[in-house]
N, C-alpha and C positions, 0 to 999 in steps of 0.2 A: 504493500500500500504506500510506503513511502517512498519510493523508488517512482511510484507514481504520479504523488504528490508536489515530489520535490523541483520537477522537471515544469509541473504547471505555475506553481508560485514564482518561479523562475523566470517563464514568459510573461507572465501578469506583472511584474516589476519592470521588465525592459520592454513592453509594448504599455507604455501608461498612458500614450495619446500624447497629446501636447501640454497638461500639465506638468509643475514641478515631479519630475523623475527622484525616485528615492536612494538614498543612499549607496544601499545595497545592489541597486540597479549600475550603480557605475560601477563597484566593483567588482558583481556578476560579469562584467563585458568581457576581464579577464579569459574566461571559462568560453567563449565562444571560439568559433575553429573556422579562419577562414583561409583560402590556399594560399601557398607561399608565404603564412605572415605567424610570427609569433607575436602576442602579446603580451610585453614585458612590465607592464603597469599599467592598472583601472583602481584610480583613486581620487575620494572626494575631498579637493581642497576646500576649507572654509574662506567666506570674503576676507580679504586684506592682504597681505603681501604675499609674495613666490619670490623664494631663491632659487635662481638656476642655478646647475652645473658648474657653470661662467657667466661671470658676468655681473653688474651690479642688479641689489633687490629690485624688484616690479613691486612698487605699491597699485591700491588701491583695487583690488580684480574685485569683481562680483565672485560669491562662490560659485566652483565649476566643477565637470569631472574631466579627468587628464587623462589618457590613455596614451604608454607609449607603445610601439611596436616597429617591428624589422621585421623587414621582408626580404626574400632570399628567390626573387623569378629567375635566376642564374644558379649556379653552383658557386658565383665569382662575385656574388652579390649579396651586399650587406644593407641594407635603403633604412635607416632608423627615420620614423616617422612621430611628433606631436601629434596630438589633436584634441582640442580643450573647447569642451560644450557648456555652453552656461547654465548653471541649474535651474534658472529661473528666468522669464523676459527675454527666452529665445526669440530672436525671427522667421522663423522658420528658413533661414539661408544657410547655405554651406560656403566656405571661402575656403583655395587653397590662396597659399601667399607665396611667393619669391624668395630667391635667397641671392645671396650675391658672390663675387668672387669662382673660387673651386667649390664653395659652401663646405663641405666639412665640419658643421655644425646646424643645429637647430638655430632659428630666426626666432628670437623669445620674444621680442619688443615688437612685430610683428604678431604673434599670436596674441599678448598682451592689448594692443591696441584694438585690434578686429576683435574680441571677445567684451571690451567696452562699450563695443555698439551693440551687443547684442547676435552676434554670429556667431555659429557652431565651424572653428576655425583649425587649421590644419598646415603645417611646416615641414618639410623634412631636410635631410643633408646631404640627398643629391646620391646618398650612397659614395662620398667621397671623405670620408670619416678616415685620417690617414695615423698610420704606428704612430704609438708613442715619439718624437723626436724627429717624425719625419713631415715630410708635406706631400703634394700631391702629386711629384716626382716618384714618391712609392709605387706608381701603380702605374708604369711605363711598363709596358707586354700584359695590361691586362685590358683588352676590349672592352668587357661586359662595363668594365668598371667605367670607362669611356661612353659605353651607352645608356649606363645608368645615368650620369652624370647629364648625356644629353638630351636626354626626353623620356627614357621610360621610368624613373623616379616619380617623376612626378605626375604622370597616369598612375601607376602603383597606390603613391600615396592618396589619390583621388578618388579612385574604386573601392579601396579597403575604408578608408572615411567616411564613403554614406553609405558602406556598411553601418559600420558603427553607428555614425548619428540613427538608421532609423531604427538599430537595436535598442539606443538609447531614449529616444522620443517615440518610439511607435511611429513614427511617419517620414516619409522620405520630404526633405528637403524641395519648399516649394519652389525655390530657386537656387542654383549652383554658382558661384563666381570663384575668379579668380583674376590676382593682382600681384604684380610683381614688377622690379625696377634693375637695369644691367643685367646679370644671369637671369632675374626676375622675370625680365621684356622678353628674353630669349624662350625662357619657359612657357611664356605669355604666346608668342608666335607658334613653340613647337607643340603646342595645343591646339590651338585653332588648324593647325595644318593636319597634325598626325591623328588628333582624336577630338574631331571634333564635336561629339556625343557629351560629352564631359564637362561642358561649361554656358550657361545660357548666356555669362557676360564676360569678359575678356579686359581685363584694362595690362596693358604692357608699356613702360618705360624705355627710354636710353636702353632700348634690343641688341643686346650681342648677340642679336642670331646668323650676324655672318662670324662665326666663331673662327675661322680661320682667318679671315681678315681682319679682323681686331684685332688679335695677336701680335698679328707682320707689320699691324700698321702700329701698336704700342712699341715693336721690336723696330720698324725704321725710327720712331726718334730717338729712343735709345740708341741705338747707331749714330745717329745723326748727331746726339750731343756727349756723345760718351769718346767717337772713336780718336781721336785726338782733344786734349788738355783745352788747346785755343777755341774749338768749337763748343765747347760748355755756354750755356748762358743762365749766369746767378741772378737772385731774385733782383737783385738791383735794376739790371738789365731787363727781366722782365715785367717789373713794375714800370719801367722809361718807354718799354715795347707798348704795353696795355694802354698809358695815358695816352700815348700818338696816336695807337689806332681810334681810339673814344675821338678826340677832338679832331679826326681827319673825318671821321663815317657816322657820328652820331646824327648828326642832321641830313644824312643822306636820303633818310624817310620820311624828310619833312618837319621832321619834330625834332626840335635839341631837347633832351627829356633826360643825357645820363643810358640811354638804351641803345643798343645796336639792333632795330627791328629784325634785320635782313643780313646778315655777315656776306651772301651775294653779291652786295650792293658796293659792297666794300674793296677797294682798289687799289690800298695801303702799302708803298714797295718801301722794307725796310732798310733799305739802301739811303732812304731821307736821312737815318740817324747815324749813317756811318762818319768815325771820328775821320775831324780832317787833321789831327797830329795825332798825338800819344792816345793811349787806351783811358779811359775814366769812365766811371758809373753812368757819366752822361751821353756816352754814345756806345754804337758798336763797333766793335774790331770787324776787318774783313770779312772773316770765318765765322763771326756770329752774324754778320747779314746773311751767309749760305745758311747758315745753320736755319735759322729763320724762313726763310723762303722753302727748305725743302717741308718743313715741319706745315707750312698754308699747302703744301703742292700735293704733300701724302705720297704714299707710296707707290712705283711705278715698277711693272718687269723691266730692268734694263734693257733686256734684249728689242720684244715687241714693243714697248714702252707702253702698254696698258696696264691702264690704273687699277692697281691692287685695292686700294680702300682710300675713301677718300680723304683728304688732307682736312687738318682741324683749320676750323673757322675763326675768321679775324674775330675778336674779342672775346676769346677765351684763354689768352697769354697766360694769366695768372695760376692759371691751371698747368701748366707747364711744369713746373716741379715733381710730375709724376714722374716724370719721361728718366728720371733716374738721379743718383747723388752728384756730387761735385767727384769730375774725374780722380783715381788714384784710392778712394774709398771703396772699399771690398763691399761692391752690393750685386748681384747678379741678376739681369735685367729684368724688369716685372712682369709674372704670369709665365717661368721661363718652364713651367712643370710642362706645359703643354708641348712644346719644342721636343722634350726628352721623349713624350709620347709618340712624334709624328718624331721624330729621328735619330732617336738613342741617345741614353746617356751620355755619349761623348759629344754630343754636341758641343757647336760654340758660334758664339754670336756673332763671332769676327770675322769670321768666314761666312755668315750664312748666308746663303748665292738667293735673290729675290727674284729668280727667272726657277731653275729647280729643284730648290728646297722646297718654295711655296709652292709648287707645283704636286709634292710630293707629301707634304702635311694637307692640301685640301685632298688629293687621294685615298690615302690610308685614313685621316680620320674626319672629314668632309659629311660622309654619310649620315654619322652619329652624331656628331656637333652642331651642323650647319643648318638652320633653319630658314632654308631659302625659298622653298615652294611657291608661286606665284598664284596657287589654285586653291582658291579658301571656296569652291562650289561647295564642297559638301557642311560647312560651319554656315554657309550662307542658304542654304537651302533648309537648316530646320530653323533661321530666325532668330540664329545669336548674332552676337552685336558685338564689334571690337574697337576698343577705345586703344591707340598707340600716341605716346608723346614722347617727346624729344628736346631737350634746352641749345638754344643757339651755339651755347656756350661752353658746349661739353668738349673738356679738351682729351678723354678716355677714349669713350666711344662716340667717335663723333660725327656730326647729327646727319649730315648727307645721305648715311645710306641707310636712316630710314627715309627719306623721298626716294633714295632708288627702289626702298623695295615697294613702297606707296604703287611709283610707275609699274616698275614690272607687276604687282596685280592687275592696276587698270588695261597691259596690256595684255594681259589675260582674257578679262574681262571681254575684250573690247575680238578678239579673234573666237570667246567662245560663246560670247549672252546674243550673240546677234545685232547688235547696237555698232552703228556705223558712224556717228558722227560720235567725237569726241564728250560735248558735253551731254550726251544719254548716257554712255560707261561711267563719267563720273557720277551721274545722279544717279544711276545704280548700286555704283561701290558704296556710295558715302550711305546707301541705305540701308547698310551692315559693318561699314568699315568708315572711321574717321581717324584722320591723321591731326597730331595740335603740335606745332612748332613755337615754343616761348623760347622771348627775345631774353637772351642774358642772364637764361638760367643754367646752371652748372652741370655735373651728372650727377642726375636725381636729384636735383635740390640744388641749393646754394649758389650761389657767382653774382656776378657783378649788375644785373637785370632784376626780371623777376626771379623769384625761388618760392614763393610757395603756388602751389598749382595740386589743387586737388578734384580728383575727379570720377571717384568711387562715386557721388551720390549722382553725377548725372547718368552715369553707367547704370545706375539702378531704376533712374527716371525711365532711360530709352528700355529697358529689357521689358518693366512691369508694366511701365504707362503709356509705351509706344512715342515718346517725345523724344527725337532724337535733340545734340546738344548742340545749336547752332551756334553758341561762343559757352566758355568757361570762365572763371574769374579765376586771375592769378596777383597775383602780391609781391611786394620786394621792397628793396630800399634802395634806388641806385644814386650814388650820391647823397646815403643818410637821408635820403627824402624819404617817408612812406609815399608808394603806389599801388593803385588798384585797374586794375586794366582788361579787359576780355581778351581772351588768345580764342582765334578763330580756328574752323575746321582748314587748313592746307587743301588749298592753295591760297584760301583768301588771308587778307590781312587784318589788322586793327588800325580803320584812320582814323584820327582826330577832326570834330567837327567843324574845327572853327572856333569854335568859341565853345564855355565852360573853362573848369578846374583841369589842368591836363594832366593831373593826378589822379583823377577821379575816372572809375570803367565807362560813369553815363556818357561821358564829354565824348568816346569814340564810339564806332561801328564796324561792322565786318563789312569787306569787298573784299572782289576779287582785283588782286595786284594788276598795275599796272608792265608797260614791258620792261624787261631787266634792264640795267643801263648797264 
């Protein structure tokens, strides 16, 4: 009889509809069996603070239930998964969220955040969790771990998650989203492309989903200010860089505002600041105008001379100090895990040929990284909705080729919906897919523009109430000024009326840009 019993009491706690779920219900989820995943924690925190692993306390949580688990769809595959349900004042949504870098860790501050609104929210680490002492170089000869890393993690963590939530609430999740920012955007893309079943709303950030190109293109300016001592350029140099291009392009769009709307527009040859005697803070030596010019040019194959990924955008100099230390300082160039994947440990950067190495890293790991598909038909056909943005000013990954990959869908679009004239494919696309280009925002966040830009709620407006977002409001401080500004759907802009506050979003409108100069 109790063998009986114990199995019904059981279901009756983890099917309790959309009321508060009981205790014992979160820790029951333990006991569930689903494929490839073990579940290594089903526990109800009470409201107030979480200590992770790493990292500083998360105040203030609602109480939740936390469930971790790892999933094993390889023999070669480790995918540790969060996912933290609110006990109380669900939405009935599910979010996965992004992670960044190699990830190699849970996204806490992310689960934290999205479980304050009210979402049954979900992180994992990509399955790039590396030994003790080592990084993501550890896992050079290991594929799975490569395609963990590039897109089936985070399907994995997706399908086992509203598992759980509608073990946990009795009901499957009225809506599914997800959001994420750099590996995030990529994640963002290699969803909507590879499984498009899995998300009603889509928002992706600054997309590394030409994975192989962001790499060669973080690896040419490393090259570029690394390979000789005189071509370095210290922050002094690029703080004299930043101002020139501001006062040479900021009113190229009409408005002196502190903003560079359009870094396009922008024509800035920093040859103006080279010294005419000795070296000083105040201008450039010869080798830092090359050095500078190759950094706007991006990277090309010597041989054929097509352009590998596009070159960073005039007014995001400040950002530049990614690009590596001051020569002579033992730092080996950033993201260089990936190089040992597509070409052995022995690699090395001083040699590495931009005609056949990168020929030979999109080859071998292209497949599994690269989220380049131009065919969102099947995400577009059941009526999900993808928000992609990008800061002018991202000097990482930067922002060009999201408008290339923007075009190569429309040209999709445009050879497979049957639509002939140019503006019917965009008013198509944009009926599923909208691109947002902000002026002078950094990667994911921050820079010299706007930086704040949030756009979860219109993402939730267009899925549930059919209102797609014809501008966003973004915010910043450029020039210690606060602004408020709408960034429009790409291609159109933000102009200024005329008259009003030209701080204020009312005073402008969207259009479509006029022609490039």
């Amino acid at each position: 009889m109790l063998r009986l019993i114990v199995p019904l009491l059981f279901a009756a706690s983890i099917h309790a509809g959309e009321s508060p779920a009981e205790t014992v219900a979160c820790e029951r989820l333990a006991d569930l069996k689903l494929p490839n995943t073990t579940i290594t924690l089903a526990q109800r925190l009470p409201a107030g603070t979480f200590v992770p692993p790493v990292g500083a306390t998360i105040p203030d949580l609602p109480a939740f239930c936390r469930v971790a688990a790892t999933m094993t769809p390889t023999a070669d595959s480790e995918i540790r998964v969060e996912l933290w349900m609110p006990e109380a004042g669900w939405n009935q949504r599910f979010e996965g969220t992004g992670n960044g870098g190699f990830a190699g860790g849970i996204s806490w501050g992310s689960l934290a955040a999205e479980l304050r609104r009210g979402f049954a929210v979900a992180n994992t680490d990509m399955g790039m969790r590396p030994p003790a002492g080592s990084d993501a170089s550890a896992f050079s000869g290991h594929p799975e771990k490569w395609a963990d890393w590039g897109y089936r993690s985070t399907h994995e963590m997706t399908v086992v998650s509203k598992s759980l939530v509608k073990s946990y609430y009795g009901s499957t999740p009225k809506h599914s989203y997800f959001s994420g920012c750099s590996t995030g955007g990529e994640q963002a893309l290699m969803e909507a492309q590879r499984f498009p079943d899995d998300y009603d709303g889509i928002l992706g950030g600054a997309a590394a989903n030409n994975r192989t190109g962001v790499h060669t293109s973080i690896l040419w300016n490393y090259v570029v200010t690394q390979r000789e001592p005189a071509d370095y350029l210290p922050s002094a140099k690029l703080s004299l860089l930043a101002s020139a291009v501001l006062a040479a392009c900021d009113a190229v769009d009409g408005l002196k505002d502190g903003v560079i709307a359009d870094p396009r527009l922008c024509h800035f040859d920093p040859a103006t600041l080279a010294c005419k005697g000795e070296d000083s803070e105040g201008c450039l030596a010869a080798s830092q105008v090359q050095s500078a010019r190759r950094i706007y040019s991006g990277p090309a194959n010597p041989r054929t001379k097509q352009q590998i990924y596009p070159g960073v955008p005039a007014g995001a100099e400040l950002g530049w100090g990614i690009f590596g230390p001051q020569p002579g300082k033992a730092a080996p160039p950033p993201f260089e895990a990936i190089f040992k994947w597509g070409l052995g440990a022995d690699w090395s950067w001083q040699a590495f040929d931009f005609d056949q190495d990168y020929a030979a890293m999109v080859a071998k790991l292209g497949p599994m990284v690269n989220a380049l598909s131009p065919d969102l038909s099947a995400f577009q056909s059941r009526g999900h909705k993808l928000i992609v943005y990008h800061g002018w000013a991202d000097a990482l990954v930067t922002p060009g080729e999201a408008i290339n990959y923007r075009e190569a869908v429309l040209a999709h679009q445009r050879q497979h919906s049957g639509a002939r004239a140019a503006a019917d494919v965009r008013r198509k696309t944009d009926q599923f897919y909208r691109l947002f280009m902000i002026p002078g925002m950094a990667h994911c966040g921050g820079g010299p523009g706007l930086s704040g830009f949030k756009a979860m709620d219109a993402l939730l407006k267009w899925v549930e109430e059919g209102s797609p977002p014809d501008s966003i409001l973004a915010s910043g401080k450029p020039g210690g000024v606060d602004v408020q500004r709408p960034v429009c759907p790409y291609p159109q802009v933000a102009r200024y009326r005329g008259v009003g506050d030209e701080h204020a979003a009312a005073s402008f409108f969207c259009s479509d840009p006029g022609p490039r100069k």
